[in-house]
N, C-alpha and C positions, 0 to 999 in steps of 0.2 A: 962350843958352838962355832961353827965354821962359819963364817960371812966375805963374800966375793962383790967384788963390784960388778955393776951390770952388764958392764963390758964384756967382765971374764966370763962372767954369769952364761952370755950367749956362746961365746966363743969356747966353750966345752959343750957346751948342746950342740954345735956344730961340729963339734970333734969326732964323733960317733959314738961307739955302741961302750964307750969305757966310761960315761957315765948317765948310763941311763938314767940314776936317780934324780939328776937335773931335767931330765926329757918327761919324765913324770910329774917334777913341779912345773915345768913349762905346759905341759897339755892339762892340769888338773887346774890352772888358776881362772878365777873366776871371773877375769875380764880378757877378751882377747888381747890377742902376742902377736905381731906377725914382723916378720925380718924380713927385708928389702936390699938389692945387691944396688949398692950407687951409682956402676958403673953401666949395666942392662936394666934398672927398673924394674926387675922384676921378683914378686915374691919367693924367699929364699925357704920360710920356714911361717907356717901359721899352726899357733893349736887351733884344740877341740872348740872353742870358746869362738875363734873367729872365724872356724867354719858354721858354727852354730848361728854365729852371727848374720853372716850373710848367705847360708845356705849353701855353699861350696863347699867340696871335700877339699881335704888339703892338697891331693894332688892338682887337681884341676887349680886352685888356686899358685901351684908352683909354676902353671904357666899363663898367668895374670898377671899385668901392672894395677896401681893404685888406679892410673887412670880407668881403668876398663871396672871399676868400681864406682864412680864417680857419676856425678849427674850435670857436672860441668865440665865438657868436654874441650874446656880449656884449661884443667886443674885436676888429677888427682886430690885424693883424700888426704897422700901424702908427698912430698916429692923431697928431692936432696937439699938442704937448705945451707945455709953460711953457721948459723946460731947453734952452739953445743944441744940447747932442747927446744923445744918449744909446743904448743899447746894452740889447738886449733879448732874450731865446730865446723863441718863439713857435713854435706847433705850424699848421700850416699843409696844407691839403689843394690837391694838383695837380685839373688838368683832368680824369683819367685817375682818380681819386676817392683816389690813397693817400697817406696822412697820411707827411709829411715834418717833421724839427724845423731852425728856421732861424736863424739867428741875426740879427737887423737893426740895424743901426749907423745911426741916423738923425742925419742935422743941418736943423736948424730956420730958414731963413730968413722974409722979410718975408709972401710970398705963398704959396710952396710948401715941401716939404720934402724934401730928399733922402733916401733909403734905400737904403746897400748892404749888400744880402744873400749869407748863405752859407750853402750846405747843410752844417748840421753833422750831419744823423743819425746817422749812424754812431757820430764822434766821441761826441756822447751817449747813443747805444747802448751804447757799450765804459765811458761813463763811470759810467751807472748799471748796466751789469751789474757792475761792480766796486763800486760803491757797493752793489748789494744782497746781491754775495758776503760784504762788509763787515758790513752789518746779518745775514746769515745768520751770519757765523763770531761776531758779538759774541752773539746769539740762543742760539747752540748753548753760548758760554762761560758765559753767563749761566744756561740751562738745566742744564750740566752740571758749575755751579760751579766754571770753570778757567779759567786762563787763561796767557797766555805771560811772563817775565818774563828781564829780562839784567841780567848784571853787570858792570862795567869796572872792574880795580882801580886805572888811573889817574885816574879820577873820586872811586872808593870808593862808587862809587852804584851802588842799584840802578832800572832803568826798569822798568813793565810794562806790561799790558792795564787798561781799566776793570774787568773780574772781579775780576782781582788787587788791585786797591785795596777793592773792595765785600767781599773775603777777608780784609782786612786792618782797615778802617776803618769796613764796614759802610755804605758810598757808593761809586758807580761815580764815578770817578775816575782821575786819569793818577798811578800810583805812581811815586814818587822818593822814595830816601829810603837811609841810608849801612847801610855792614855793622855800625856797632855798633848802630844803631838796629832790625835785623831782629833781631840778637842781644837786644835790649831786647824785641821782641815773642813773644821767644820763651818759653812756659812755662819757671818756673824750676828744673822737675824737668828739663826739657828741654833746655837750652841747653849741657850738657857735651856731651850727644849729637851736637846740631849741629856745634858746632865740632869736637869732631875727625873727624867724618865727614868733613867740607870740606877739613881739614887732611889729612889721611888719601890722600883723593881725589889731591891738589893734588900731593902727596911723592912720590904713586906715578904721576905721569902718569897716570892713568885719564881713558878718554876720556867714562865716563858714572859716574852712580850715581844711589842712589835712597834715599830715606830719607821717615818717617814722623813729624810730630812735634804736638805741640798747641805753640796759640798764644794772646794774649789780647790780645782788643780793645781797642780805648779805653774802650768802655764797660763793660768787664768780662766780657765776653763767651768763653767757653773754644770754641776750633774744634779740630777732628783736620784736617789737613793731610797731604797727598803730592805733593811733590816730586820729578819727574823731573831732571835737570841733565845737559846737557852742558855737554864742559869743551874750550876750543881751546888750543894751545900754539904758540910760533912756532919754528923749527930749531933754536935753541936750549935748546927747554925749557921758555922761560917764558912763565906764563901770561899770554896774552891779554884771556881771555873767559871768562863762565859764562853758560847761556843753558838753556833749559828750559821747565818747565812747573808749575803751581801748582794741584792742584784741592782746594774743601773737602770732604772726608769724613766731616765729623762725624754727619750722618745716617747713612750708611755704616755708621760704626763702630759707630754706637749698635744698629742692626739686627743686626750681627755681635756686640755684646756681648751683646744680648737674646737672642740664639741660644746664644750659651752658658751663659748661664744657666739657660736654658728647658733645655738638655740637661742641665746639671746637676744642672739640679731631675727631668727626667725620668727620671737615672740614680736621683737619692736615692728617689724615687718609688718607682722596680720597685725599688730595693733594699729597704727597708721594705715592701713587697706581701709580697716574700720572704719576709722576717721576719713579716710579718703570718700569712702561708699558714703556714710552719712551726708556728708558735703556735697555729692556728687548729683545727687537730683535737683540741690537747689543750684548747682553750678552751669545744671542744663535747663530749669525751670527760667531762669534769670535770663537768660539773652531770647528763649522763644515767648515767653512771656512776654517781652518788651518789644519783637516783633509782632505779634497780634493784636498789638494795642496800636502799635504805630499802622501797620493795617485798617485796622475799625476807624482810625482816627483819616484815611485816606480816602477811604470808602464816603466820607459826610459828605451832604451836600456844602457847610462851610467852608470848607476847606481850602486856603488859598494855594494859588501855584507857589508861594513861597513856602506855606508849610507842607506842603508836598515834595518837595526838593527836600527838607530839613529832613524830614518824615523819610525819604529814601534812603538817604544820606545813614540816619540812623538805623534803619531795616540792614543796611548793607555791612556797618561799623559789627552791630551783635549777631550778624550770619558769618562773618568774619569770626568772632569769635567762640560761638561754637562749634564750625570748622577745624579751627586748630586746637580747640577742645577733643576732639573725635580723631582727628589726627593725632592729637599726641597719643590717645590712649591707644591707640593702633600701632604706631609706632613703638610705644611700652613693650604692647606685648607681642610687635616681633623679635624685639632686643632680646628678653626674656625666652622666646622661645628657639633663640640661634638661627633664625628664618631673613633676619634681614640682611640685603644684599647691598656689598658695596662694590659700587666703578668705579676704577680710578681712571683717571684723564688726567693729561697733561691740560694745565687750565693757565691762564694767565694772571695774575693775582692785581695789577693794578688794575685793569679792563672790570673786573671781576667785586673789589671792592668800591669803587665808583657806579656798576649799575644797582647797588642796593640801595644811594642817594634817596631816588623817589619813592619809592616803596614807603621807606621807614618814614619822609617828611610829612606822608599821605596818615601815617598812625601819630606821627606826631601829631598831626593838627586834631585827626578824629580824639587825640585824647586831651584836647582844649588848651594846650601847654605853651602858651605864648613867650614866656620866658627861657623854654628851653629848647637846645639846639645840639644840632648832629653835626661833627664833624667827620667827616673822613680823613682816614690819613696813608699814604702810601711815597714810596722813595720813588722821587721825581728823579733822583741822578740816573737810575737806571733806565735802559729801555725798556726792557720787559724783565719782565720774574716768575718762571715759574716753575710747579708744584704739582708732581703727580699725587692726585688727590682726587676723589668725589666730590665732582661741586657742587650735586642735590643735597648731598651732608653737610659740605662745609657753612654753605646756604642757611641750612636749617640750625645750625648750631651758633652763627649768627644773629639769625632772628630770633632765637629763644634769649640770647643773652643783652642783643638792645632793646627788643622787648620788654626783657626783665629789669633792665636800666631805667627806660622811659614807666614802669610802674613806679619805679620808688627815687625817681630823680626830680624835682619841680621845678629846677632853674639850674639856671650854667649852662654845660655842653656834658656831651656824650661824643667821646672819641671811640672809633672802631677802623682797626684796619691792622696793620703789619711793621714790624723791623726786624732787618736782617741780620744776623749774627753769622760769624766766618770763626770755625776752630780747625786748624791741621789743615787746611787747604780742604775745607768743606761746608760748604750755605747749610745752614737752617734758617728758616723761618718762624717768630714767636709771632701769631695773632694776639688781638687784645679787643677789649671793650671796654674803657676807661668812662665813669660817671662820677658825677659830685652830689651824690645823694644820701642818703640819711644811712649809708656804712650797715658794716654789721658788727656785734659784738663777737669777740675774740673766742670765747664760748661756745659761740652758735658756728663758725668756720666749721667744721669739721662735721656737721650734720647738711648743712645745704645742697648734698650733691644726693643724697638720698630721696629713695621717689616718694610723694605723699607727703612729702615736709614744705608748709609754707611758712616762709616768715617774713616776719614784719617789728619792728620796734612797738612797744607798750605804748608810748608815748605818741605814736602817730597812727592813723588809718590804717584799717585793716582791708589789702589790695584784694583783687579776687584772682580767681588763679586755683587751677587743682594739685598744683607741688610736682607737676611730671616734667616740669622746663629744664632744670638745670641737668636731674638724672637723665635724661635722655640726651645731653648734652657731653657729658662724663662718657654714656653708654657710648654714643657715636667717635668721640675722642679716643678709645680704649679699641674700637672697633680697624678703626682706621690707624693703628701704630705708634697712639698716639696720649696726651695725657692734657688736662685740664686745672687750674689749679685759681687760686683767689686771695690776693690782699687786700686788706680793708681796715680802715677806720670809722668806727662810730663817730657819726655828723660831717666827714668828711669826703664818703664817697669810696667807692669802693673799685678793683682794676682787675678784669675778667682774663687770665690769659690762657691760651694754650696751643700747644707745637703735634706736629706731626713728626715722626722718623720713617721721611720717605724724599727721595731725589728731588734738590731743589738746582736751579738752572736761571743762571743772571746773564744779561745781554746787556 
């Protein structure tokens, strides 16, 4: 048996007609051949196979380059290279104009260069349709935060998906890692859970389960997880395999716990309306009732101009209040309905808490309170202070709050008004309503700003009031850029404060 190297191989097919037997094995092999001169680029020598291939006879291919082949007309299929061989995939357009992908195996001699080609289309076809089912199922784990993962208890490892590591570590990555170490990542409220779920599973041949659990990252990070599993066994019983799926829920969860919430809050809601409505006739019965009496009572011929005066006094004290009964519910429910309108204005703030003086001393007296007193308070260093603000709000958000003081204060003072705080080379202003009244307990803070809620101490009178003062108080504060907030002691009085985040201006 004769054997040549490929060299020689070519360089006798190009010799001529003294051995054709070589020109025979060149045009009869079943992948094309084509020979390239280094020096003009152009095909020297193609068989039957690479005319077949791309539809060229071989002549016309003797007056072609690789480029004039090519579908990158910055690249032939093959060109003169530095490397003895080398191996290349190249896209490649036939005679007949349709794009084929080829594969070229070329070797490099002194003058020319061999190139055998194969049509791999197809093969490439099926390799990137699998490569982009690939990127599509990693896309969809990654969009739907899941991914697949197995167990071997003869390794004690577990493998997964990159999901599964970015689930775990916070980085798409190849998880590996043992059963005590998942049991390590497992929340430690959580971790009785797991294992006897698994144990559970495992005892009773079940061939799936499912469970729910948190976990914590490396970085500290808390996720809600769900866990699919199957579980294989061999005719004996014993376990094989665990294999499954892994998605994270923590968003999930969090939307599902804000929905119960949100329902909770919407049961406590209508429940206190309830309460509210029931309340509410007699809340309106009560002040017009006690003006038609005091009416009847003006109307007699007895009547002295003294109790006539009292008699007015009092007519005006309960039309006062259920005025601001009817106003607040109007005001409820434009907060509620995103109808209410705020103006701001530059206001002057010491001007401003000084004309509330008479007002409030006018409710003090109507609410018999000899003992107790209103102070104002505002920085006299300054000349003026002011606060673009609404003062029909700020106003109102006032009078709900020493209002709400003067019900449950009997003696001492009641301070209302402002101090100024400076951070970074910038004024804010903290309002306040300071009272020495009967406090609230530490329990009940965190409900008082809700509408429909009144309260009052067990131990002392129950004030009257339909629970709309303070949430419309909250509401207007929240409206205006701004927050409301309350310290208290039971029996010792309690200190209303709240700021605005809007341009304040000291002179």
């Amino acid at each position: 048996m004769i054997t040549l190297s490929i060299g020689t191989f070519f360089k006798r097919i190009l010799a001529g007609t003294a051995f054709n037997r070589y020109r025979q094995v060149f045009d009869m092999a079943g992948y094309a051949i084509m020979l390239i001169d280094n020096t003009t680029n152009h095909f020297i020598k193609a068989n039957r196979a690479a005319s077949e291939l791309f539809g060229y006879t071989e002549d016309e291919l003797q007056n072609m380059t690789p480029l004039d082949l090519s579908t990158d007309t910055g690249e032939g299929i093959t060109h003169p290279g530095q490397k003895a061989e080398e191996s290349v995939i190249r896209s490649a357009r036939r005679k007949d104009g349709k794009i084929i992908t080829i594969k070229v195996h070329t070797s490099y001699l002194e003058r020319f260069r061999i190139s055998l080609i194969s049509d791999v289309t197809e093969e490439y076809r099926i390799r990137r349709a699998l490569e982009l089912n690939e990127e599509r199922l990693r896309e969809a784990q990654r969009i739907g935060r899941f991914g697949w993962w197995e167990y071997r208890p003869e390794t004690n490892r577990y493998i997964g998906s990159e999901e599964i590591s970015r689930i775990y570590n916070d980085e798409p990555s190849n998880l590996s890692f043992t059963y005590q170490d998942n049991i390590s990542y497992t929340h430690p409220e959580d971790r009785s859970y797991l294992i006897t779920t698994i144990e559970d599973a495992i005892e009773k041949r079940k061939e799936s389960y499912s469970m729910t659990y948190r976990i914590i990252t490396p970085n500290g990070k808390v996720k809600a997880i769900a866990v699919n599993s199957n579980v294989r066994y061999d005719e004996n019983g014993r376990l094989l395999y665990r294999y499954g799926t892994c998605q994270d829920i923590t968003e999930t969860q969090k939307i599902m716990d804000d929905l119960i919430a949100a329902r909770r809050q919407a049961e406590e809601s209508d429940r206190l309306k309830t309460t509210f409505l029931a309340n509410f006739s007699h809340e309106i019965r009560t002040p017009l009732n006690a003006m038609l009496g005091f009416l009847n009572i003006l109307t007699s011929m007895d009547t002295t101009e003294t109790e006539k005066e009292e008699m007015v006094k009092l007519i005006e004290i309960n039309s006062q209040r259920l005025l601001r009964l009817i106003n607040d519910m109007i005001d409820m429910s434009r907060i509620e309905s995103n109808s209410m309108e705020i103006k701001y204005t530059n206001i002057e703030i010491n001007g401003f808490v000084s004309s509330m003086a008479s007002s409030f001393n006018h409710e003090l007296e109507a609410a018999g309170k000899k003992d107790l007193r209103l102070v104002p308070v505002v920085d006299k260093t300054k000349t003026a202070v002011y606060q673009y603000i609404d003062e029909l709000r700020l106003s109102q958000i006032f009078s709900n709050l020493i209002s709400n003081a003067i019900k449950f204060t009997d003696q001492g003072e009641i301070k209302y008004g402002y101090r100024i705080s400076r951070t970074d080379n910038r004024y804010s202003i903290i309002y306040f309503v300071i009272d020495t009244g009967q406090g609230i307990r530490p329990e009940r803070l965190d409900d008082i700003f809700l509408p429909f809620v009144q309260y009052w101490n067990e131990d002392t009178p129950k004030v009257q009031g339909a629970g709309l003062g303070l949430a419309i108080c909250k509401r207007l504060a929240e409206l205006m850029k701004g927050r409301i907030w309350v310290e208290s002691l039971p029996g010792k009085g309690s200190s209303f404060l709240f700021s605005f985040n809007t341009p304040v201006m000291i002179e």
